[in-house]
Steps between C-alpha positions, in 0.01 A plus 500: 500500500299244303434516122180626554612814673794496265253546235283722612762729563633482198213525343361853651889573415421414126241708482704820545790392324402670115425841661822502669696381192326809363553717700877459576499524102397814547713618727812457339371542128313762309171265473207620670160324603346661196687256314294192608133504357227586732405174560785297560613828771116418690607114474832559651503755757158345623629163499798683708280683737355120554792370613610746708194509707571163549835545624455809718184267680740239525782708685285691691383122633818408583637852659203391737771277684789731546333889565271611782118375480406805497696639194421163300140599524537850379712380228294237382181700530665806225571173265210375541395775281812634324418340089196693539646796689763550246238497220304781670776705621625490138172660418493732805881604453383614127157663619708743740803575227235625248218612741279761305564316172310253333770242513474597882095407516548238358785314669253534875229286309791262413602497833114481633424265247810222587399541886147434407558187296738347713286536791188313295715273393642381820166445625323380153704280467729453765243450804241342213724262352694408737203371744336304189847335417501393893190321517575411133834332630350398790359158320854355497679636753331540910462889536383550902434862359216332265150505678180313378167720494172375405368605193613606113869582465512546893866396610671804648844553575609606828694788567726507821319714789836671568413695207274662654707820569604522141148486388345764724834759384389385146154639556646808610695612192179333300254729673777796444585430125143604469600864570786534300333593177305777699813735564635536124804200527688362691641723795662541845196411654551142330838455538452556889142293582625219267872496546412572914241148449807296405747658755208425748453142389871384518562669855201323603603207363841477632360629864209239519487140526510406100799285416515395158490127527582427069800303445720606215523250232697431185763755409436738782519208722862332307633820524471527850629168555870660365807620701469875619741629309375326193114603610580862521723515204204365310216718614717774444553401166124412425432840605691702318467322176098490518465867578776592219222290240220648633687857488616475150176291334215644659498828223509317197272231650261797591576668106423236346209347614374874448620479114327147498176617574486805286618273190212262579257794567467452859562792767831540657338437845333190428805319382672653837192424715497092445807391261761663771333430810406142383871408477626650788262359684550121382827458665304496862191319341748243369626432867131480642444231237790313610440559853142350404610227314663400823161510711669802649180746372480672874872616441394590121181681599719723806731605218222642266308688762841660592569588201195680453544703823824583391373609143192698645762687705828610448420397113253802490655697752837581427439603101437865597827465670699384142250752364648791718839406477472516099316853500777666742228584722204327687179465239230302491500181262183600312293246290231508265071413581583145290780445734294621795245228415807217542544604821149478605470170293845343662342594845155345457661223402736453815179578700313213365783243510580653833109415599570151369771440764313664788419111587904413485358276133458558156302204307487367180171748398726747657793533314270398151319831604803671523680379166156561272502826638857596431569361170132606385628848552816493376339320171180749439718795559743380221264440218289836623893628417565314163121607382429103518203577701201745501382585857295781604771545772832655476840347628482745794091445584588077484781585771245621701199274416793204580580723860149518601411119435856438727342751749182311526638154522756590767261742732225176483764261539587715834165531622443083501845441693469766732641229783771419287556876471500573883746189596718661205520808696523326831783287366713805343409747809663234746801494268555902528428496880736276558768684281444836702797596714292638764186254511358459855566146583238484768 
């Protein structure tokens, strides 16, 4: 391995190493996280919960050489999501333990709330940022991905067509998420339409024609250049010692932020709905931007949309599960009409940007569009919070002024490209047919 992987490694390794010190102290002592202050526990186990995502992307990669295709993929696609996942079922695990309670009640908005803000985030920001830092990058470095439109702010970046089927599955659980808030929480009903979406996609994927064609690159791709033995011995390794962080920090990472907010008088939920999904998700949006930086933005852009399928799925899905497990019998994972509003707020929002890439682009107007929009939100609703502000609206009545104006956008943005929406379809319905077992050839 070079120095650069060398580092790298080490460095995602750093970043774990003073929660572990800490928590091996506490094993074998009588100390106790309570004995760190509040802040330096968030600073730690986050930093920790950094790392590890790191790592456990990293193995995952390189298991990629040595397991079945089939199994990499259904690996990879749970880690995709698993900072955020452990976050929410964290939240979820606590709603069902003291259901009925007010401690109860309030750990579902937690859990609603993280989900929320992870999924604006990754699009926000993610899908936003990361297609104005590719034309951005494109001045010194040739980006094929990078096309020239007439007019103001006009260059778009091109999304790979393949996507197609990931985008049109994406729609689904959009157009679904809209119903959730209708039946009282999160429920069965979920669990099986979105988790059933996901199982759908990946059997379709690995039955049909799409091969992934991204080559692995730094430490996935030094990894995979060792011995077997060595290879396995490592991923095994990476593994275990990334889900062990995530295991042990995720609580007081959770706590804390919690204790944070209340100290600074802001609400539990809003530290948990940005602050924890924001660094969970930069280990992935760190990759993009080196995947970017290398003119590799198609291979960046794949990755983001994935993720959000993945978050928009089993994310949601499978929290009524934790939920059920926790209560010692099935229940539903209820939420309040604030966190109802996220919901239909997270869901306009994928319907927009989802409107933007019915054309296989997003351009520079675009993704401006879609950052204004996001942190414009995120920054009224705050002051409305800290009393900065005077509005006649409420936080909940901005959520859905902010969901109607996404609403609007995305269903005109529809109606213009309704070519672009019919090849879309075309595209992804060729994809399935070709993936069923029993499809009449002649």
């Amino acid at each position: 391995m070079n120095r650069q992987t060398i580092g790298a490694l080490l460095g995602a390794i750093g970043l774990t190493v003073p929660w572990f010190g800490y928590w091996l102290l506490t094993l074998f002592t009588d100390r106790s996280v309570e004995h760190l202050s509040t802040n330096i526990t968030v600073l730690i186990s986050g930093l920790s919960v950094l790392g590890a995502a790191f790592l456990l992307a990293w193995a995952a990669e390189t298991a990629e050489r040595d397991v079945p295709r089939p199994f990499a993929i259904a690996v990879l696609a749970v880690l995709a999501v698993a900072p955020e996942y452990s976050v929410d079922a964290l939240y979820a695990w606590n709603a069902g333990a003291f259901a009925g309670t007010a401690r109860g009640i309030e750990a579902g908005n937690l859990a609603v709330a993280n989900m929320t803000g992870a999924n604006r985030i990754l699009i926000g920001i993610g899908w936003a940022g990361i297609a104005l830092f590719t034309v951005y990058r494109r001045g010194s470095s040739l980006d094929p991905s990078v096309k020239d439109r007439a007019g103001v702010l006009a260059e778009a970046v091109s999304v790979d067509k393949d996507l197609a089927l990931d985008i049109v599955f994406l729609m689904a659980a959009t157009l679904w998420a809209f119903f959730v808030p209708l039946f009282g929480g999160i429920d069965a009903l979920d669990m099986v339409i979105l988790v059933g979406l996901y199982v759908t996609y990946i059997l379709v994927v690995l039955r049909g024609d799409i091969e992934p064609t991204e080559e692995h690159v730094g430490v996935p791709a030094a990894l995979q250049a060792q011995p077997k033995l060595r290879r396995f011995l490592t991923v095994i390794t990476l593994f275990t010692y990334s889900g062990l962080l995530i295991f042990t920090a995720v609580e007081p990472f959770a706590h804390g932020l919690e204790t944070i907010g209340t100290n600074i008088g802001v609400p539990s939920f809003f530290m948990i709905q940005w602050i924890a999904p924001l660094a969970s998700e930069s280990p992935e949006l760190i990759v993009v931007v080196y995947l970017v930086n290398k003119a590799r933005s198609t291979a960046g852009f794949n990755a983001l949309i994935s993720s959000k399928l993945n978050q928009w799925t089993l994310l949601i899905g499978t929290l009524v599960v934790v939920y059920s497990i926790a209560n010692g019998q099935y229940g539903v994972l209820p939420f309040d009409a604030k966190q109802a509003a996220e919901i239909w707020l997270t869901a306009a929002q994928s319907f927009f940007a989802l409107a933007i890439l019915v054309n296989f682009e997003i351009s520079v107007r675009e993704a401006i569009m879609l950052l204004i929009l996001f942190v414009s939100q995120v920054v009224i609703e705050f002051l409305i919070i800290r009393d900065m502000v005077t509005l006649a609206l409420s936080s909940y009545e901005l959520l859905l002024v902010y969901t109607g104006v996404y609403l609007v956008l995305g269903t005109a943005l529809f109606a213009m490209r309704r070519a672009a929406l019919k090849t879309l379809f075309e595209r992804a319905g060729q994809t399935i047919w070709a993936a069923l077992p029993a499809r009449i050839s002649e």
